[in-house]
N, C-alpha and C positions, 0 to 999 in steps of 0.2 A: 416301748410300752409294755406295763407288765400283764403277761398273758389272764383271759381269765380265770376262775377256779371253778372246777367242776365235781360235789362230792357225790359219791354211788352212796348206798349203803342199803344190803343185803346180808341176811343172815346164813344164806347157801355158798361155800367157797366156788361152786361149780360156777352160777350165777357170774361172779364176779370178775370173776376169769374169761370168761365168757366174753361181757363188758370191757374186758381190756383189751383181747383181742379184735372184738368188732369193731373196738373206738380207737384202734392205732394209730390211724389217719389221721385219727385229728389234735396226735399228741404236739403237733407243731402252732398249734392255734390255743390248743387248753393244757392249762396243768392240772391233772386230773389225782385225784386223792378217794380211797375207798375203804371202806368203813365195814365190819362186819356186824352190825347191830346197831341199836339207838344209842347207846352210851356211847360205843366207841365215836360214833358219827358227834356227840357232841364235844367230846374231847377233842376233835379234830377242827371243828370249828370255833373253838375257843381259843385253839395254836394259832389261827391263819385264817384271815377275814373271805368267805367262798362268797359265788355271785349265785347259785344255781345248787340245789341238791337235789337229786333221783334217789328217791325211797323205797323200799319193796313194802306194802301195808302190812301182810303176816309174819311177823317174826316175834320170838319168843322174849317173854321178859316187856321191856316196851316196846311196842309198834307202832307201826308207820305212823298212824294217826294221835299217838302219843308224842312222838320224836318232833313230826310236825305242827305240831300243837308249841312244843316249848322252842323249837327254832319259830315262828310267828312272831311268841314272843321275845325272844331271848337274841332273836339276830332278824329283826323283819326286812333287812336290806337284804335276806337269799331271796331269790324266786325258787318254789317251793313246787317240786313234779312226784307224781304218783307213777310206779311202775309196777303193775302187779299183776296177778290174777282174778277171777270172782271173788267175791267176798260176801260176809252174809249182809244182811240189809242194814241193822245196826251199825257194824263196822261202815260199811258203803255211806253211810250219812257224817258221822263222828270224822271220816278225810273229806268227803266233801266241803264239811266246813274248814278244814284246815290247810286245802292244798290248794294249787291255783290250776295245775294242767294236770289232765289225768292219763296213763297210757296203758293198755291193756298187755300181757303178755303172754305168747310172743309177740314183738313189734320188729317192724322193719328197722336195721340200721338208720338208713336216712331220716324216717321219720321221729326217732329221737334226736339223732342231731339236729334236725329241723327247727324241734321245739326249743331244745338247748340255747341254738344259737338266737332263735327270737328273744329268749327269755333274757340273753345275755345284754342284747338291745334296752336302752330306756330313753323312753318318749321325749323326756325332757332335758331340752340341751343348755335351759340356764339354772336349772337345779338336780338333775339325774340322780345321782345318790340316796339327795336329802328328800325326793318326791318317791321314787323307790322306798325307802324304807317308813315312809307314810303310809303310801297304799299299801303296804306289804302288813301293816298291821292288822287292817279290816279282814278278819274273817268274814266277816258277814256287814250288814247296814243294817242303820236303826229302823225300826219300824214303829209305828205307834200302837197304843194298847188296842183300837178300835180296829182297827186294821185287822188283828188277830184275834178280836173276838168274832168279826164277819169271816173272815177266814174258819176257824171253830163250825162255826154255823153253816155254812157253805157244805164243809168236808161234812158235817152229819146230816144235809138234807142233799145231798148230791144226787138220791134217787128219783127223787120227787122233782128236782131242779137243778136240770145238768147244764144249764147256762149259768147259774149264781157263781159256782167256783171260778171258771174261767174270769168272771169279771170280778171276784174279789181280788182274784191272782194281779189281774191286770190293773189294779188300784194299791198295788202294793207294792212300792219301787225295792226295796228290799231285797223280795221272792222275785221278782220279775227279773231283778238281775243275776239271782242262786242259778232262777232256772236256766237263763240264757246260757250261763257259762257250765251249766251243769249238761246242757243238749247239745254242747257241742263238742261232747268228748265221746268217743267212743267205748269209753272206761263204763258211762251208764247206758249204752245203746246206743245204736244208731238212730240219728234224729234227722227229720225233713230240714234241709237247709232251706232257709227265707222265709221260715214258718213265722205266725203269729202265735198269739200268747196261749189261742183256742188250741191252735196244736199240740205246740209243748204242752201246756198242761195234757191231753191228752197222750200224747206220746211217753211222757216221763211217767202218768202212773200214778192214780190217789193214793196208795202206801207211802210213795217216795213224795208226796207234797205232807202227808199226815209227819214224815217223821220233822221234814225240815219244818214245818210249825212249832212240831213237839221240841224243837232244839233250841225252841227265839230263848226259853230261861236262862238256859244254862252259856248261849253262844253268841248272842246277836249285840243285846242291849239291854239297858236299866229300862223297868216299865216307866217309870219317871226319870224326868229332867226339868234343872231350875226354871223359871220359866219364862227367861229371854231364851233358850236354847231350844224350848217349848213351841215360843210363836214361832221361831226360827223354822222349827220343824215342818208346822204344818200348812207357815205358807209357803214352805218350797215343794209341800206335798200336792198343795191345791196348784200352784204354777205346773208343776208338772202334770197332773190330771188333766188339767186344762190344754194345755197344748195334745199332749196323748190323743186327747177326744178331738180336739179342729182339726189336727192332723190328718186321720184317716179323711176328712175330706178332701184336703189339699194335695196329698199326693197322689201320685199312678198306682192304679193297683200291684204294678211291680215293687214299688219304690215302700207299700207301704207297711209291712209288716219292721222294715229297718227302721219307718221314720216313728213307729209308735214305741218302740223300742228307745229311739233316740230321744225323744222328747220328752218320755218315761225318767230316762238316767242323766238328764240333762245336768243335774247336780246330783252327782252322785260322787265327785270329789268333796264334797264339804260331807257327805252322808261318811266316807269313809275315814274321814279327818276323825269328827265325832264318835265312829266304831272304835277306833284306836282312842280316845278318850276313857270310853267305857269299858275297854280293856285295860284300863289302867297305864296307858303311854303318857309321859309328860306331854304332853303335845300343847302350844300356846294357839289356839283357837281365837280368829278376831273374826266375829261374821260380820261387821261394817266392811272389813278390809277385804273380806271372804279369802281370806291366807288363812293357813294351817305353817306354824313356824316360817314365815314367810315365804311361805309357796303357796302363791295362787291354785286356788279347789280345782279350779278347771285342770291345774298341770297332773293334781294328783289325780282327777277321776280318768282321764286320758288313759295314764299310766294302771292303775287298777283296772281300766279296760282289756289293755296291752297283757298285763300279767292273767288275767281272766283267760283270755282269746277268745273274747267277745268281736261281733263279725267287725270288720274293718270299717264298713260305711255306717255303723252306728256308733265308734268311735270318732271319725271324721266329721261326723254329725256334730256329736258334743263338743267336740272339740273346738268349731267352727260357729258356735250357735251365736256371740257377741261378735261375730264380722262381719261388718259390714258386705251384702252380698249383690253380685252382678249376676243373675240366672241366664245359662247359655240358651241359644234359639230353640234347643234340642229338645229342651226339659230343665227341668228343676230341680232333681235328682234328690236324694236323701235332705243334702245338708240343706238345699233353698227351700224345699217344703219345710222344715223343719225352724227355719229362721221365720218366713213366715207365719208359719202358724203362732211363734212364740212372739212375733212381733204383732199379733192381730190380737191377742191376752192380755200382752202389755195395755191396751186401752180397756180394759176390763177390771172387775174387782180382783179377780183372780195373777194380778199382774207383779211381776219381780218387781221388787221395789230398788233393788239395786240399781236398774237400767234405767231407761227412757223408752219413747214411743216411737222416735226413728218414723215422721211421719212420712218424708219425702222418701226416705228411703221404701218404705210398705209401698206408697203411692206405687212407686218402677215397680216393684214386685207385682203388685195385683195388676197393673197392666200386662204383663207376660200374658201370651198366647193361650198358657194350658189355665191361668186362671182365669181371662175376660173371656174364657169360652164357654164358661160356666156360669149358670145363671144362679146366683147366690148371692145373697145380700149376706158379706163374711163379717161384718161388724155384728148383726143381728146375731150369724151364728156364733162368735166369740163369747158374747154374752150367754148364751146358751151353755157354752160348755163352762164357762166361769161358773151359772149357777148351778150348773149338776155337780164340780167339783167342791163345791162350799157345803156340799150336806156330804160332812162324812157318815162313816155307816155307825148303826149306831152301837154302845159298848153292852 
């Protein structure tokens, strides 16, 4: 089998040398190729197709977030790592959209190999490549104009109303998914693991949400689309709301910040199919078929999870949310609250039109212990969150 490819690229000789030395071990697994700057690093992936490139952000002439901007587009089957130092806030936003893993330096050996070798990993074992270089296009997901104008509005009255932001954020699959994978790098902070959306927002920082709004022009999405891609939008907007909001009922306060996450990004492969549209990717989009080039959205958001390192059980989640489910005696855990709650929507306005109601199936579920212990009439509450998700905010 042919080894994978691994490109460095730093504009410090010391740096790279460095890199060779600490990574000798692992010259029996990688064939490893090193670059002293952005050009040279594209000339090198122009000779020899890489799975994987390590960027330093400061370097002279083009930088990191320049280089990985035209590998995005120009090669989106690399998975695309950040190795740097501070940087100002500007720059910190401009990689943010363009990287997938971020890692501070100095870093432990193992822990870049760690990422490396995750990255080298792809989700999908009947299309790998071809779902690889789908998700590897989406810098970012589409959002809608209204979203960001509550958003706008939010971030200018934050003082007066420091609950509005957190639940704009968390009505915005988009930013909801920037921030997940933007909190779980150590490149912007250390973040509370299994936090909810109230936290990160909090943790990450009103400057760092003000910039990545300020970026939807230039990075995310068309304010418009024709307008089957339109309704498309905003019922997979409202399905996901919908579930989001039943969920936090349905699961254990442990389970529940993954499962509003999960049920948030539930389609977030067709969101990233669509970003690679709007970036200009031929990409053949069927949303009856919900394939992106004949790959199933579910394999791409999977895998734009995987390349994110977004947390594992809110992958598993999505992943799992069309399967048929048996909840163990234990619990429910991420993925059956999460099937649940989007099978109790499904009989609501707010309902994937793609599936069905799966009535026998809900039936087992709602008998489970952790939910017939609960005194809740869930069809009443389904409806509930169906009509809070139908009034989006307004433009």
């Amino acid at each position: 089998m042919t080894k994978p490819k691994v490109l460095f690229v730093d504009d410090e000789p010391r740096i790279l040398d460095g890199l060779r030395r600490s990574l000798r071990a692992k010259r029996g697994e990688w064939e490893m190729s090193f670059a002293p700057g952005g050009v040279p690093a594209l000339e090198v992936l122009a000779a020899a197709a890489h799975d994987v490139i390590v960027s330093d952000m400061r370097m002279p002439g083009m930088d990191g977030a320049e280089l990985l901007t035209r590998v995005s587009t120009q090669y989106p089957g690399v998975a695309r790592v950040v190795l740097s130092g501070q940087a100002e806030a500007d720059a910190a936003i401009r990689v943010a959209i363009c990287g997938h893993r971020f890692l501070t330096k100095p870093t432990e050996t193992e822990t870049l190999t760690g990422v490396i070798d995750q990255l080298i990993m792809k989700t999908s074992r009947a299309h790998g490549a071809l779902a690889r270089r789908i998700a590897g296009t989406a810098r970012a997901l589409p959002t809608l104009p209204e979203q960001v104008a509550e958003l706008n509005a939010a971030l200018t009255e934050q003082d007066s109303n420091a609950a509005r932001l957190p639940n704009a954020v968390a009505h915005d699959i988009g930013l909801t998914a920037k921030l997940l994978q933007l909190s779980n790098s150590m490149f912007f902070g250390a973040r509370p693991k299994n936090a909810g959306i109230a936290a990160v927002v909090s943790a990450m920082g009103v400057p760092t949400i003000q910039a990545l709004v300020a970026a939807t022009d230039d990075h995310w999405s068309p304010t418009t689309w024709d307008p089957r891609t339109e309704e498309y939008l905003r019922s997979t907007w409202r399905h996901a709301v919908a579930t989001a909001a039943l969920v936090e009922s349905v699961a254990s306060p442990a389970h529940r910040p993954y499962a509003h996450a999960a049920a948030l990004l539930q389609d977030i492969g067709a969101l990233a199919a669509l970003a690679g549209v709007a970036a200009g990717m031929p990409h053949h989009i069927d949303l009856d078929a919900r394939e992106c080039d004949g790959v199933p959205f579910r394999e791409v958001g999977v895998e734009l999870m995987h390349l994110w390192g977004l947390p594992a059980p809110v992958a598993a989640a999505v992943a799992e949310r069309d399967t048929p489910h048996e909840a163990a005696e234990a619990g429910l855990g991420v993925t059956g609250a999460v099937r649940i709650a989007h099978l109790l929507v499904q009989g609501t306005e707010a309902r994937d039109p793609a599936d069905g109601t799966h009535e026998e199936e809900l039936k087992a579920l709602l008998a489970h212990p952790q939910m017939a212990a609960r005194s809740c009439d869930w069809a009443a509450a389904a409806d509930t969150a169906s009509d809070r998700a139908g009034l989006l905010p307004a433009a």
